[in-house]
C-alpha positions in Angstrom: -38.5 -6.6 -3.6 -35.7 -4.0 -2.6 -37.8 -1.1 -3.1 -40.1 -2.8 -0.7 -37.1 -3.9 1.4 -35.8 0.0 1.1 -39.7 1.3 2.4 -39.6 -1.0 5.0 -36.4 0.0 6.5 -37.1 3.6 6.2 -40.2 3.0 8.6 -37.7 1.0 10.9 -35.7 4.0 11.1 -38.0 6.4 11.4 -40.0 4.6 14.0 -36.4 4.4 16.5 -37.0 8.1 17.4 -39.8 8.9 19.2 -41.0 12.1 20.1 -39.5 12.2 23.7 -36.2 10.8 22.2 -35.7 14.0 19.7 -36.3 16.1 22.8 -34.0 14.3 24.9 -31.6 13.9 21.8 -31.6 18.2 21.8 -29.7 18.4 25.2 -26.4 17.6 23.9 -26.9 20.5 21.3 -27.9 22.9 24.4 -25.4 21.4 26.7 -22.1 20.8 24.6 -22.8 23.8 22.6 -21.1 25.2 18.9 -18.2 22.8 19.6 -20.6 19.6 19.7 -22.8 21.6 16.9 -20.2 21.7 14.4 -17.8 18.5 14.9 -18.0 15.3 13.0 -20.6 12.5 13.4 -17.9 10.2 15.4 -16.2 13.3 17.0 -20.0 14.0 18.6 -20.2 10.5 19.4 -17.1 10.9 21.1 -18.0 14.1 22.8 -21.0 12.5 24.1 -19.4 9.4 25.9 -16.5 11.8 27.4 -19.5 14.4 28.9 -21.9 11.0 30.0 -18.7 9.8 31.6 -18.1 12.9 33.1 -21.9 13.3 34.3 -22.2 16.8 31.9 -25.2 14.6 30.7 -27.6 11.9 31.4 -26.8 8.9 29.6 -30.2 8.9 27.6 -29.9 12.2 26.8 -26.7 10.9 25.3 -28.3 7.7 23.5 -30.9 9.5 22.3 -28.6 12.0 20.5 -26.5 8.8 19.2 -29.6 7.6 17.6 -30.1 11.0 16.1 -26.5 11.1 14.4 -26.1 7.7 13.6 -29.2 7.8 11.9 -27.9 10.6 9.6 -25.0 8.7 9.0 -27.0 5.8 7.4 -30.0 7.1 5.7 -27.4 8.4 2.4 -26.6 5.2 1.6 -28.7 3.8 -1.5 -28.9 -0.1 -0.7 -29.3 -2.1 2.6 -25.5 -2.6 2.1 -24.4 0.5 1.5 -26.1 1.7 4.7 -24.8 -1.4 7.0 -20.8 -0.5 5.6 -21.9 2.9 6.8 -22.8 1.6 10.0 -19.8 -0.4 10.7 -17.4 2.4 9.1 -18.9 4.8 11.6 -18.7 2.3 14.2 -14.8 1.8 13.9 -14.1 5.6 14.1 -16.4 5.8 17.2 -14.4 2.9 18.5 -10.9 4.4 17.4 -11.3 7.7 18.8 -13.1 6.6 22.3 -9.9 4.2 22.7 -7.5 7.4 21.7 -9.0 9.8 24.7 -9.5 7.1 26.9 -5.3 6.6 26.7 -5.3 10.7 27.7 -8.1 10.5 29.8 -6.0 7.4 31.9 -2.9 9.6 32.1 -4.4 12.6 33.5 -6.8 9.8 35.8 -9.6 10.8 34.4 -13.1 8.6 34.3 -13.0 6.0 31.6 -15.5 6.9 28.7 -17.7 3.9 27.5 -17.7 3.5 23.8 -21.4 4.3 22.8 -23.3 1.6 20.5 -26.2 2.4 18.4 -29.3 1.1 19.7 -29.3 -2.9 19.1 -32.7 -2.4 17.2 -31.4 -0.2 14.7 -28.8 -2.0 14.3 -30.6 -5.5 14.3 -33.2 -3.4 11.5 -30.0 -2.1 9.3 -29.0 -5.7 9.2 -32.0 -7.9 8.9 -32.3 -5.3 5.7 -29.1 -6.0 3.9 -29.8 -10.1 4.9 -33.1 -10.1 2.9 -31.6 -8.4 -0.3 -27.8 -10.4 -0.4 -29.9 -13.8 1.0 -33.1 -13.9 0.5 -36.4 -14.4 2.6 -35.4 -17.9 3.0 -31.7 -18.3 2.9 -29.2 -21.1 2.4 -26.0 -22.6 3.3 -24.6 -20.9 0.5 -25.8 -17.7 1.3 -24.9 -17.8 4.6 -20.9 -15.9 3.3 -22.6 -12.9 3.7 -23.3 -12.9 7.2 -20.0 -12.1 7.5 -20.8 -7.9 6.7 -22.8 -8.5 9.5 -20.7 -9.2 12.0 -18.3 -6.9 10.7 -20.7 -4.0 11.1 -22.6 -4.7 13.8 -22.0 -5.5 17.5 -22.2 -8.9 18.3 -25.0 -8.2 20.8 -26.8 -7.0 18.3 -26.2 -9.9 15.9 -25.6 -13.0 17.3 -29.5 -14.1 17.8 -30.5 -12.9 14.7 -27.1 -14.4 12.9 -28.4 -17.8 14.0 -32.1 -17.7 13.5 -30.9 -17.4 9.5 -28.5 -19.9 10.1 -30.6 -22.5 11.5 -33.4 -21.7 8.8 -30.5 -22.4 6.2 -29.6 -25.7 7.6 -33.3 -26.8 8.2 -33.6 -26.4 4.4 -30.4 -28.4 3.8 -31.2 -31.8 2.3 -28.3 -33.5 2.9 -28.3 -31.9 7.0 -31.8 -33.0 7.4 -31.2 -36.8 6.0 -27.8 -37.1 7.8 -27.5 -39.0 10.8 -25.7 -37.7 13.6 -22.5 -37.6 12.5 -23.2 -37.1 9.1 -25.1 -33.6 10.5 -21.9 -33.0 12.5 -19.8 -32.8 9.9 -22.3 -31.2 7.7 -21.6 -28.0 10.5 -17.9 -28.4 10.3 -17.7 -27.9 6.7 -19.5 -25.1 6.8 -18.2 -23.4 9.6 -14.2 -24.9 9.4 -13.9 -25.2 5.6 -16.1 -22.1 4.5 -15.7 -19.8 7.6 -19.5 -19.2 7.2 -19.8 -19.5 11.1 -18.2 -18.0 14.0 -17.7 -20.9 17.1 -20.3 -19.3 19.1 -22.8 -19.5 15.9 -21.3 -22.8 15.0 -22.1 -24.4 18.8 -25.8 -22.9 18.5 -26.6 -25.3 15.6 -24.3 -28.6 17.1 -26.2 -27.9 20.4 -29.2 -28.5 18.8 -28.1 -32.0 17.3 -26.2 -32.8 20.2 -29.5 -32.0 23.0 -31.9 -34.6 20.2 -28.8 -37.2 20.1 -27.7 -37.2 24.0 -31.9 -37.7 24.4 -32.3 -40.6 21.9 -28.7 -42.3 23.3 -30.3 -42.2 27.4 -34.0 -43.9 25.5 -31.7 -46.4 24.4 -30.5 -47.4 27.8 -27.3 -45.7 27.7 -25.7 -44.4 30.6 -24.7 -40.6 31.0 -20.9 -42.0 31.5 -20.7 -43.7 28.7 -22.0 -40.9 26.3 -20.3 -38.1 28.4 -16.9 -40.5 26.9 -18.1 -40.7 23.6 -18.7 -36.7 23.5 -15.6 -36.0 24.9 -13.9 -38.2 22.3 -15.7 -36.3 19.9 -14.8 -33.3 20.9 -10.6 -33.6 20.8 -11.4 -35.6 17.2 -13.0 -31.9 16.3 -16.2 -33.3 15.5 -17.2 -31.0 18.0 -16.3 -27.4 18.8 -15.1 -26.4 22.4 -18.5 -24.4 23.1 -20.3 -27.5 22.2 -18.3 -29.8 23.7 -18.1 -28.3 27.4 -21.3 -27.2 26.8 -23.0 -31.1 27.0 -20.0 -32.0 29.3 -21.4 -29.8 31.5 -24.9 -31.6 31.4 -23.7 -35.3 31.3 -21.5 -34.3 34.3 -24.7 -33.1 36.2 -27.0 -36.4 34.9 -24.3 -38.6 36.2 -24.2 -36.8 39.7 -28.3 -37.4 39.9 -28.1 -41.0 39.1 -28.6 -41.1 35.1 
């Protein structure tokens, strides 16, 4: 399976640069010249955001030379994992020495420089990679911990839809989630995201949302009025059945029901 994994990331990779982008990807080499040539993967990284900031290059030209480096950055690495700690590690020097010249750059009132991102595909494939070796093609709660390399090395644009699809698939396959009632789901979540830290908030309200949208619709079949469960959600929330995403999030709705006569 990881030698199939391994193929089928090295097609991913491959398949990010077309033939227009390695053209494109060539103008910072022509533009930036020996100093770009011979600096460091993050240093060109840097190089680039400074000269797209500055309008020395277009800002595809740019991302398409990103893709190029970054690329070379992770192919070495021997496992899925090995390439996503790449990935972040490159990331964080990016990061670090963009918010270095940007302190310069301010002082001499120069244009702030973006920090560039690798392409969220690539960095979406790098990470759906490591997630089928460490997890599994169909992952559970337990295996949710190493999610957390993800969103370590990735940005969270990149991450946070995929992050959930495997977490909803792991709590779909949960016996006791599925059996629970509502608050036995509920707190089902909180364990896993409270106790075990294997969810951000954001991931965390993405799952109770779910619960919460089939519970609020089952409570207004039963004849209850939007008040009365907009009290009981609020109550729920402050208990920290709820997290605050969640919470204001069906607030929001039950506020709107009651204003149109629910």
């Amino acid at each position: 399976m990881r030698a199939r994994s391994a193929a089928l990331l090295s097609l991913a990779l491959a398949a990010t640069l077309s033939v227009g982008a390695v053209a494109r990807a060539g103008v910072a080499d022509e533009k930036l010249g020996e100093a770009y040539q011979k600096a460091k993967p993050a240093e060109k990284v840097l190089q680039l955001a400074i000269a797209s900031a500055d309008k020395v290059i277009k800002s595809q030209d740019a991302r398409a030379a990103l893709e190029e480096i970054t690329l070379a950055v992770v192919k070495p690495g021997e496992t899925p994992e090995a390439k996503l700690k790449l990935l972040g590690a490159f990331r964080k020097e990016v990061k670090a020495l963009t918010d270095a010249a940007n302190k310069e750059r301010r002082k001499q009132k120069k244009r702030y420089a973006s920090t560039l991102e690798p392409s969220g595909d690539l960095q979406s494939a790098l990470a759906l990679s490591y997630i089928s070796t460490a997890a599994g093609p169909r992952p559970t709660l337990e295996k949710l911990a190493c999610l957390a390399l993800v969103r370590e090395s990735t940005s969270w644009s990149s991450h946070y839809k995929l992050v959930l699809a495997v977490a909803h698939e792991a709590f779909s396959r949960d016996e006791a989630f599925m059996k629970g009632d509502f608050d036995a789901k509920l707190a089902r979540i909180k364990v896993i995201a409270e106790d075990k830290k294997m969810l951000s908030n954001h991931e965390r309200s993405g799952i109770e949302n779910m619960v919460l949208s089939e519970w609020i619709s089952a409570q207004l079949a039963s004849g209850k009025k939007a008040a009365e469960i907009l009290a009981d959600v609020d109550k729920r929330g402050r208990n920290r059945q709820l997290c605050f995403f969640s919470s204001s999030w069906a607030k929001g709705i039950l506020r709107e029901m009651i204003e149109i006569g629910r």
